[in-house]
C-alpha positions as CSV (number, residue, x, y, z in Angstrom):
1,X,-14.0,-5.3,-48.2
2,X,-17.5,-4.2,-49.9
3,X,-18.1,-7.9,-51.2
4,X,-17.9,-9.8,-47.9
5,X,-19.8,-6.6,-46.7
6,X,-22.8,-7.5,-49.6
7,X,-22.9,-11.5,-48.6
8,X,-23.1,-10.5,-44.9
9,X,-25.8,-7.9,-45.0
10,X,-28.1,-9.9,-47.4
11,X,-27.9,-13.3,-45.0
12,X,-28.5,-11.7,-42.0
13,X,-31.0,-9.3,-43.1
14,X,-32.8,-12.5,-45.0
15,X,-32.4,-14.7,-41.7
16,X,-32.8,-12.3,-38.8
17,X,-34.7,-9.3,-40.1
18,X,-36.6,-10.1,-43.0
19,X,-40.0,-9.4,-40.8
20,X,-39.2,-5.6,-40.1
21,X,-38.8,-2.6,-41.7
22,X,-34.4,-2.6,-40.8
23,X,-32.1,-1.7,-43.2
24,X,-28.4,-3.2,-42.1
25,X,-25.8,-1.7,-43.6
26,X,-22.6,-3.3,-42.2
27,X,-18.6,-3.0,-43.2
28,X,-16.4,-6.0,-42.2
29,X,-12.7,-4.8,-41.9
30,X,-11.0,-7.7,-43.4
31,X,-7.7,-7.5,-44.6
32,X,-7.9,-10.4,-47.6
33,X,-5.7,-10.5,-50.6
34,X,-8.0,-10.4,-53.9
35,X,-6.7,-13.9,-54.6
36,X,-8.9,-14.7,-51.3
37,X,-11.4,-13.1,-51.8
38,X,-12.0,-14.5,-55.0
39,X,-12.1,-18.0,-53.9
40,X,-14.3,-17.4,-50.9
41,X,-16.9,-15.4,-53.0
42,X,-16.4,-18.6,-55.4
43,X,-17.3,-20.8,-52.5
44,X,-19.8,-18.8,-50.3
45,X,-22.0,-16.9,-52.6
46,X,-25.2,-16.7,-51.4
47,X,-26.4,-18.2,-54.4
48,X,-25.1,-21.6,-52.9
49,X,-26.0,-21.4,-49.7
50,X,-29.5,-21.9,-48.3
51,X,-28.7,-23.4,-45.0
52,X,-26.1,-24.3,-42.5
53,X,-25.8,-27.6,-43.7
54,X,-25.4,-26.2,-46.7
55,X,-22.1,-24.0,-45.3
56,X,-20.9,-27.0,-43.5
57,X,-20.5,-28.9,-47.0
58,X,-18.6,-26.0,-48.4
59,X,-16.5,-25.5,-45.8
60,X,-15.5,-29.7,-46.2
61,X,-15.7,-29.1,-50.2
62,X,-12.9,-26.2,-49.5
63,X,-10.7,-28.3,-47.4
64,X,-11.2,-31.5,-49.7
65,X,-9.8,-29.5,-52.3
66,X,-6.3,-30.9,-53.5
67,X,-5.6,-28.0,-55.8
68,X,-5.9,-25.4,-53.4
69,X,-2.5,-24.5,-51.1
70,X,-2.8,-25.5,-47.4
71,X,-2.4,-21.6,-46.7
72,X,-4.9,-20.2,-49.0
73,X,-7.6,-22.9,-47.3
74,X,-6.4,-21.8,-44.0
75,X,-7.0,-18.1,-44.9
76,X,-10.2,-18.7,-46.2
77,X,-11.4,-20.7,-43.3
78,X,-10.5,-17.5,-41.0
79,X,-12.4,-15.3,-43.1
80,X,-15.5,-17.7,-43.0
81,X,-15.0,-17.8,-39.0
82,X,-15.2,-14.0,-38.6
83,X,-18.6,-13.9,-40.8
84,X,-19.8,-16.7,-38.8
85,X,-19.0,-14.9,-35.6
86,X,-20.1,-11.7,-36.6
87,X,-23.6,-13.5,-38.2
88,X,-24.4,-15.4,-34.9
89,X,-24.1,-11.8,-32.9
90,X,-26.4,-10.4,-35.1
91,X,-28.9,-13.4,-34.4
92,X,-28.8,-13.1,-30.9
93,X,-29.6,-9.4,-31.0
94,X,-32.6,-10.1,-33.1
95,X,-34.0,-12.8,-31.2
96,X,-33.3,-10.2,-28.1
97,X,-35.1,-7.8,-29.8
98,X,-38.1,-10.4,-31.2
99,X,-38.7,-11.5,-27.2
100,X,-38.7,-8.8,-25.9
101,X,-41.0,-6.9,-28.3
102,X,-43.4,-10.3,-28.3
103,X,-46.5,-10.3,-25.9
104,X,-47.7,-13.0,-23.8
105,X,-49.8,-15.6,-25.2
106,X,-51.3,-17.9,-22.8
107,X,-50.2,-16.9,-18.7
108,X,-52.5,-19.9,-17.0
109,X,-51.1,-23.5,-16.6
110,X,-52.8,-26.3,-18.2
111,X,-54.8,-26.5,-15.1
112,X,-56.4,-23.0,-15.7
113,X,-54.1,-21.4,-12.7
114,X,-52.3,-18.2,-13.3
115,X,-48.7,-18.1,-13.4
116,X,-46.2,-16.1,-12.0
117,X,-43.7,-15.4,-14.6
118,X,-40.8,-14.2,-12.3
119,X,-41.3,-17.6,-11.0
120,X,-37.9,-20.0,-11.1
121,X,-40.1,-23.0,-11.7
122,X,-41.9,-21.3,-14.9
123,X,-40.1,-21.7,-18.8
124,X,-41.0,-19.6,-21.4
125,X,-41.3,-21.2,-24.7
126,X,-40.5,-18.3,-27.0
127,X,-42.7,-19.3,-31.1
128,X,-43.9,-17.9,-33.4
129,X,-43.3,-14.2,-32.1
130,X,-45.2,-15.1,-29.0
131,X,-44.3,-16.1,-25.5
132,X,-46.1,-19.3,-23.9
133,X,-45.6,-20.0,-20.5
134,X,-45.4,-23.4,-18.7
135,X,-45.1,-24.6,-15.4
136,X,-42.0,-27.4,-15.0
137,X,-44.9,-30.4,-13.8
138,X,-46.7,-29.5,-17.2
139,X,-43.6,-29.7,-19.0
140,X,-42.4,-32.8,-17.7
141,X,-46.2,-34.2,-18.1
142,X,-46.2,-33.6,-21.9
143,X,-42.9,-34.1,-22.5
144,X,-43.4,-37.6,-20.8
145,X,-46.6,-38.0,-22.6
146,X,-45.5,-38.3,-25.3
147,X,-42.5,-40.0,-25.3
148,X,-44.0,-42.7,-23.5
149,X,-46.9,-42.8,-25.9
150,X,-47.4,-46.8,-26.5
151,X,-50.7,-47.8,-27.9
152,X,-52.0,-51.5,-26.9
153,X,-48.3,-51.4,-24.9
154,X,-46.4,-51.1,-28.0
155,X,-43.5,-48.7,-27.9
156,X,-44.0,-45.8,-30.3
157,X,-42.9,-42.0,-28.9
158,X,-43.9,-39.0,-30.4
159,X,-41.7,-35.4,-30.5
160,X,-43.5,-33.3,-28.2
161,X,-45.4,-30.4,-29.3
162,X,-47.0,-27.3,-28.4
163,X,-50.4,-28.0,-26.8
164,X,-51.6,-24.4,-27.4
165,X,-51.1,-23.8,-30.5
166,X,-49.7,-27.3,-32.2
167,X,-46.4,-27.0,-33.4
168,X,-43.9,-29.1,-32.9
169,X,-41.2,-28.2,-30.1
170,X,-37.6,-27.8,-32.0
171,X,-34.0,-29.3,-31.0
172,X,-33.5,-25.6,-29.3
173,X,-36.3,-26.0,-27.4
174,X,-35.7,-29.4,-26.3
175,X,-32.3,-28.8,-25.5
176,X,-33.6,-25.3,-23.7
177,X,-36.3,-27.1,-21.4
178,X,-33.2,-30.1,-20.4
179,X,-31.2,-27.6,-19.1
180,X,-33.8,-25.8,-17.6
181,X,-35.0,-28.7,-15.9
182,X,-31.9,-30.3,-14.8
183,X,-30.1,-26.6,-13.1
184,X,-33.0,-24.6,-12.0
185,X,-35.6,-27.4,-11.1
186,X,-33.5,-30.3,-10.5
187,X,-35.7,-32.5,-11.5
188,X,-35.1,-34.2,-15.0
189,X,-37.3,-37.2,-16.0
190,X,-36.0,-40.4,-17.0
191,X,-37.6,-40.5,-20.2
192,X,-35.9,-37.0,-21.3
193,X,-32.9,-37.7,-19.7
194,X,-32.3,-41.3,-22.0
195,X,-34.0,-39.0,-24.7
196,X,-31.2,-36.1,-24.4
197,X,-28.8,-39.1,-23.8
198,X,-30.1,-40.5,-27.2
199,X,-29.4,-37.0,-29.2
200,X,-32.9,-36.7,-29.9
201,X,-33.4,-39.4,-32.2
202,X,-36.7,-41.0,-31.4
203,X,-35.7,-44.4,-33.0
204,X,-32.7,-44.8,-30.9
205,X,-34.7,-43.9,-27.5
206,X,-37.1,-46.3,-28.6
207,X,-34.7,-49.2,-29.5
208,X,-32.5,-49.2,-26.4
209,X,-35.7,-48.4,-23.9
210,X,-37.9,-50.1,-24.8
211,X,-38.2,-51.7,-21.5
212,X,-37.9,-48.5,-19.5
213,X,-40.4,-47.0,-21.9
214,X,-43.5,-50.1,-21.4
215,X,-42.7,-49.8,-17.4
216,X,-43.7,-45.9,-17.5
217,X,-46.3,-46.9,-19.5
218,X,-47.9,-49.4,-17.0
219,X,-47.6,-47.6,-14.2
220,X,-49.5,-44.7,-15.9
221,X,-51.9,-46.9,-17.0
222,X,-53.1,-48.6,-13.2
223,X,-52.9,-44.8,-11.7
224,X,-54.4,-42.4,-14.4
225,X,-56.6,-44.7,-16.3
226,X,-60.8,-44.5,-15.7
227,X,-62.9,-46.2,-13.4
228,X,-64.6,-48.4,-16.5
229,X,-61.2,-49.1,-18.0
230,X,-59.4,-50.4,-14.4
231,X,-62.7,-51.9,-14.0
232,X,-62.9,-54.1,-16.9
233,X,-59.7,-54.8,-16.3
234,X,-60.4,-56.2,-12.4
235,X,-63.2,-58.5,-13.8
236,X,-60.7,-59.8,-16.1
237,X,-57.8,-60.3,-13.8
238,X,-60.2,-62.1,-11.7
239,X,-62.0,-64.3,-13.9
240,X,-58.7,-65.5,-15.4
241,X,-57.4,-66.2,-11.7
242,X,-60.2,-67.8,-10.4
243,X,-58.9,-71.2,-9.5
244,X,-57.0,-69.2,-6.6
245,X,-60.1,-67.4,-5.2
246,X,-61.4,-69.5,-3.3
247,X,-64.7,-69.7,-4.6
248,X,-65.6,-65.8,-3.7
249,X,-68.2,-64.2,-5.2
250,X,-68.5,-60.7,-5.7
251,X,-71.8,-59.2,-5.6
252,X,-72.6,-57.4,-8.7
253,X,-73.7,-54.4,-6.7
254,X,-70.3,-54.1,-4.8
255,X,-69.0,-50.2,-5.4
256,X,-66.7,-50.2,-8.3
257,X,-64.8,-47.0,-6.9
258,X,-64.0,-49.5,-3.5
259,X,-63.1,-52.6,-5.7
260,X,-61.0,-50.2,-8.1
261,X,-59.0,-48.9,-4.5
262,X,-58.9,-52.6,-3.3
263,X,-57.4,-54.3,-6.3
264,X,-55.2,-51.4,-7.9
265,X,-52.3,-53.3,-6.4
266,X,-52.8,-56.6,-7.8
267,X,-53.9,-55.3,-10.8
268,X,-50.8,-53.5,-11.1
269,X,-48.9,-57.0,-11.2
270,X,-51.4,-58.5,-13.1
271,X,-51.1,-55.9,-16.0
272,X,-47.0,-56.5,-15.8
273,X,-47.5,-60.2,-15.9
274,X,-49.8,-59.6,-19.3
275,X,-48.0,-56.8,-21.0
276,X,-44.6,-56.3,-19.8
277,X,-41.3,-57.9,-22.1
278,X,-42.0,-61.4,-22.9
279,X,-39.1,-63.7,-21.4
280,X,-37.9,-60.9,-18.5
281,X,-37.8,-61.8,-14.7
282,X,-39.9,-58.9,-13.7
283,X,-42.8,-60.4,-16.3
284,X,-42.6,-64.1,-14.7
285,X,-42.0,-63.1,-10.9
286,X,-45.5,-60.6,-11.5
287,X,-47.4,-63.5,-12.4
288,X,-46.2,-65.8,-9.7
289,X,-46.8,-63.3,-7.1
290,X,-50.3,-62.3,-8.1
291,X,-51.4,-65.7,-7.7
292,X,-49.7,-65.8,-4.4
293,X,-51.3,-62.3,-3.2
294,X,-54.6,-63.0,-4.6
295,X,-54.7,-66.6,-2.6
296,X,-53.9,-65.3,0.5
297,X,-56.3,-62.4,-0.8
298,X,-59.3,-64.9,-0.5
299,X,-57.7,-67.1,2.5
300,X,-58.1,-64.1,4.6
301,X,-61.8,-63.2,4.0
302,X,-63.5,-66.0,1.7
303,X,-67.1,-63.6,2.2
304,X,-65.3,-61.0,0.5
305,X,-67.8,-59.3,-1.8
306,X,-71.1,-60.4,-0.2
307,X,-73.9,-58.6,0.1
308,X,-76.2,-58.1,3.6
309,X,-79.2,-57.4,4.4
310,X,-80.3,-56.3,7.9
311,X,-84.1,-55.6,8.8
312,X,-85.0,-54.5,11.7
313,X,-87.9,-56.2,14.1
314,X,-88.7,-53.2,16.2
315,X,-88.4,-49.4,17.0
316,X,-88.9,-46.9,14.7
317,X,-86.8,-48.6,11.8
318,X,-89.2,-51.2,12.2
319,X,-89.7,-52.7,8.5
320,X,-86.7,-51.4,6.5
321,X,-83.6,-52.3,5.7
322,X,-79.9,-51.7,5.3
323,X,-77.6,-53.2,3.4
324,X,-73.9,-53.8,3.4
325,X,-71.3,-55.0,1.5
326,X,-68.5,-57.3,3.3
327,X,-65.3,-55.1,2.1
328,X,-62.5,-56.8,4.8
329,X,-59.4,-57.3,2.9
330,X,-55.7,-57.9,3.6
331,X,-53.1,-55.2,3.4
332,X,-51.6,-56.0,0.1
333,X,-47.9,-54.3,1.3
334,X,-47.4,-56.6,4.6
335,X,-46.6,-60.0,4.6
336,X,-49.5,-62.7,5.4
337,X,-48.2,-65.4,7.3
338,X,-50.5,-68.1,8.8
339,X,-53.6,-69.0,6.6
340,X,-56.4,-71.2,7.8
341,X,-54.4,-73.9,10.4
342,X,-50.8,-74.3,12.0
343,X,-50.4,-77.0,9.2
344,X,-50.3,-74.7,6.4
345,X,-47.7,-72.3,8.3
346,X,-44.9,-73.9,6.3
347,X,-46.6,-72.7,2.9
348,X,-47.5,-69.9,3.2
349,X,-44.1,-69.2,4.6
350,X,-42.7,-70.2,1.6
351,X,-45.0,-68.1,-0.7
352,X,-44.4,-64.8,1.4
353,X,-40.8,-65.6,0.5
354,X,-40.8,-64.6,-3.0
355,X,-43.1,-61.2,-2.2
356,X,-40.3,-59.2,-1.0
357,X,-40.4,-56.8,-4.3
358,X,-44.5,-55.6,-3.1
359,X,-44.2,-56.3,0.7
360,X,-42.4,-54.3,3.7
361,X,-40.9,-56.1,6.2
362,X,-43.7,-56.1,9.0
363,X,-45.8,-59.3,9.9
364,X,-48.4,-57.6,11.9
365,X,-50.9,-60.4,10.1
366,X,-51.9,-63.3,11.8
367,X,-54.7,-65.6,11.4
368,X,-57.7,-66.4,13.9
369,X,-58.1,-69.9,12.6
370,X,-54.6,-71.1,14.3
371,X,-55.7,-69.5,17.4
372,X,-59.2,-70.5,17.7
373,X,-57.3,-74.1,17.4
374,X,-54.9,-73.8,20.0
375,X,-58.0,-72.3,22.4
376,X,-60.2,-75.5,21.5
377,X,-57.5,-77.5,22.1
378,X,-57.0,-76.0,25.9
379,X,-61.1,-76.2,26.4
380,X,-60.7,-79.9,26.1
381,X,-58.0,-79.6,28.1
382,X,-59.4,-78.0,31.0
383,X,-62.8,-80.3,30.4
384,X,-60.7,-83.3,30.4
385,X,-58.4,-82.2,34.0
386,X,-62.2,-81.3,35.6
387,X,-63.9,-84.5,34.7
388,X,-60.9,-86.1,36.2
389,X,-61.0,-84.4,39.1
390,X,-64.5,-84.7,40.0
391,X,-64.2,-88.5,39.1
392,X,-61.3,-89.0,41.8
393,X,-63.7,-86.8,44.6
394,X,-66.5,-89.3,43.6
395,X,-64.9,-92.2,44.3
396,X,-61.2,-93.9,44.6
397,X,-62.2,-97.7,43.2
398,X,-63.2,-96.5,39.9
399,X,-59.5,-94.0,39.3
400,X,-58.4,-97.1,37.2
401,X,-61.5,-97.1,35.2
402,X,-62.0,-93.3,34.5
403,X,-58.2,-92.8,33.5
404,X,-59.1,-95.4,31.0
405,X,-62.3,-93.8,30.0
406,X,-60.2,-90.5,29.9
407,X,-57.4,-91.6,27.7
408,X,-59.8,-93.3,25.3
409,X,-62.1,-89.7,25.8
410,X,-58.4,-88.0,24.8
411,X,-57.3,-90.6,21.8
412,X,-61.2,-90.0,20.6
413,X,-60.4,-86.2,20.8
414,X,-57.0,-86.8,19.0
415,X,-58.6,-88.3,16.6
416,X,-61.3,-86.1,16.0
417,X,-58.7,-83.1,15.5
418,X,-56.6,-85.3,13.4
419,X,-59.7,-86.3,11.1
420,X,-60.2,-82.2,10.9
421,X,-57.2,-81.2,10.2
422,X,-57.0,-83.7,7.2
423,X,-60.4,-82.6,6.5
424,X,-58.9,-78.7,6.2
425,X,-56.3,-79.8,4.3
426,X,-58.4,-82.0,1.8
427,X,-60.6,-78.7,1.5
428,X,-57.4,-76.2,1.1
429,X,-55.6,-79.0,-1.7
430,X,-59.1,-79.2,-3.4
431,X,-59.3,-76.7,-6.8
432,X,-61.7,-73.7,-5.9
433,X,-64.5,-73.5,-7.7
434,X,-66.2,-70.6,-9.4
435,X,-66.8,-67.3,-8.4
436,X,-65.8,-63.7,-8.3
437,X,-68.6,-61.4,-9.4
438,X,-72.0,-62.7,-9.2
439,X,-74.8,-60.9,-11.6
440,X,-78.2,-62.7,-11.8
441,X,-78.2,-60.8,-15.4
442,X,-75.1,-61.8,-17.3
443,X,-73.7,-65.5,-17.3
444,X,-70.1,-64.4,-18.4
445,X,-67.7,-61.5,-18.0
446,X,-66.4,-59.8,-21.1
């Protein structure tokens, strides 16, 4: 039939060939009646189509059409089948023929490092007549990127897009690099996954992940961010979290890069605690365990931070100096269990209790305050037994009177310890003062 021949020829060579120098001259074999042909010519013209959207709402004009007979709409529909299958074909050969004919654009990662394009783990983004290839980690970094893109925390994802030469990565492509990712890598992100799951519609990802979205979003921030920014940050988690720190004071002069490693951890909860979903467990049980971690933080090592100065007397070295920086800290992943005396056991007990989401199950920490109690306690034991002893070898009249003396000696001791203890305990319920980094130039911290 020369007419469906004419409307064929002129789409595909307008959508697949217009570029080159073909001339397509196809015959469809189509046995129609002219009654058909007529109405499909009427309704597929090419002078009403300019996209497939555009076919679509023919197609659903033809079959809305009450004054049309069921078989005539069903003859016409078969007829707009076979062009579409026969249209399609013809695509796929030219974009066969386009790839193959393209050249190689950019064959380095994003790291400068050649690839291997025979490689399993390498995609080929095919725009634009050129051929771009990527590695699956750089995909999966700009595709996450950018759908985790959330200035000042605030949720707003952006479609992904060529980094070599700008243009914006199309529903093929998105759907090409899923598919990719998920049967030749394995390895399909969560943010592309709910974004595949959400049929590419950046509004829906963002409305029902919103939470999953902010969480990416931290946890990039603590790892990937710079050393001023994490810094600025540490001074500030600090400062607002002093009345736990047990008045340490950080010398300004301490390495950043070492306080950055020491306090990623707590920063970590302290950025959750500040940014994360307002009115969500995960946001209230960060900021109660911060505070927890950062007390037994400072119970451990209150000289944290200080600065000393060693000159030597004699030798060589004789007149300089070296100086150190006091850097013991507790492992932030193992529970802490005793503090500063048996009588806080029971609380600090209780706050390890609620750390179980950033701690493993070892106690390998103890502390040397409960011990160097317990071996006082046994000195005065052993002075007590000895002074006894040597009073009974002195003489046997006066046993009466030195048991005396020796109880009163042990009730004076009892007392002593009892008056400390309350002591400690008066120190450890009174509010910490000051501290955290001391700077003879500034007064505050931004």
């Amino acid at each position: 039939m020369p007419l469906l021949s004419d409307i064929l020829n002129n789409h595909i060579h307008a959508s697949c060939f217009s570029h080159i120098k073909l001339k397509i001259n196809l015959t469809i074999n189509i046995e129609v009646t002219d009654e058909e042909g007529y109405y499909f010519y009427y309704y597929f013209s090419k002078n009403y189509i300019n996209s497939f959207k555009d076919k679509l709402n023919i197609l659903k004009e033809l079959d809305d059409n009450i004054f049309l007979r069921p078989k005539m709409k069903l003859a016409v529909q078969k007829i707009f089948y076979k062009l579409q299958k026969t249209y399609y074909a013809f695509s796929k050969l030219a974009y066969i023929w386009k790839f193959k004919k393209s050249k190689i654009a950019v064959d380095n990662d994003l790291s400068l490092n050649p690839i291997n394009v025979h490689n399993k783990n390498v995609f080929i983004l095919f725009q634009n007549n050129a051929r771009y290839l990527f590695t699956s980690n750089d995909l999966i970094n700009i595709i996450n990127n950018n759908l985790s893109n959330s200035p000042n925390f605030f949720c707003t994802p952006l479609w992904s897009k060529n980094p070599y030469n700008n243009i914006s990565f199309t529903e093929s492509d998105f759907y090409n690099i899923y598919f990719f990712l998920k049967f030749k890598v394995c390895n399909v992100p969560i943010l592309l996954e709910l974004f595949f799951k959400s049929n590419l519609n950046l509004f829906e990802f963002a409305f029902h992940n919103e939470c999953v979205i902010r969480s990416f979003k931290i946890d990039n921030f603590v790892k990937f961010s710079d050393n001023d920014t994490l810094y600025k940050n540490v001074k500030r988690m600090l400062t607002e979290n002093i009345d736990v720190m047990n008045n340490i004071k950080i010398h300004y002069e301490f390495p950043k890069d070492l306080l950055i490693k020491i306090m990623k951890p707590y920063l970590h909860l302290y950025i959750i605690s500040q940014y994360y979903i307002v009115g969500t467990m995960k946001r209230t049980s960060s900021e109660n365990c911060l505070r927890k971690k950062l007390r037994n933080f400072a119970l451990f090592n209150p000289l944290f931070g200080r600065k000393n100065v060693k000159i030597h007397k004699f030798g060589e070295l004789k007149g300089q100096s070296i100086v150190t920086f006091n850097c013991e800290h507790i492992n932030f992943y193992k529970k802490y269990e005793n503090t500063t005396n048996t009588t806080n056991t029971t609380n600090t007990t209780n706050n390890n209790d609620n750390d179980s989401d950033y701690s493993d199950n070892n106690s390998d920490y103890s502390d040397n305050d409960s011990d160097n109690t317990s071996d006082n306690t046994s000195d005065n034991t052993r002075d007590n037994t000895r002074d006894n002893t040597r009073d009974n070898h002195n003489t046997s009249d006066n046993t009466s009177d030195n048991t005396s003396d020796n109880n009163d000696n042990t009730s004076d001791n009892n007392d002593s310890d009892n008056d400390n203890n309350s002591a400690t305990s008066e120190v450890m319920d009174r509010p910490f003062q000051t501290g955290y980094i001391y700077d003879d130039n500034y007064d505050s911290v931004d």
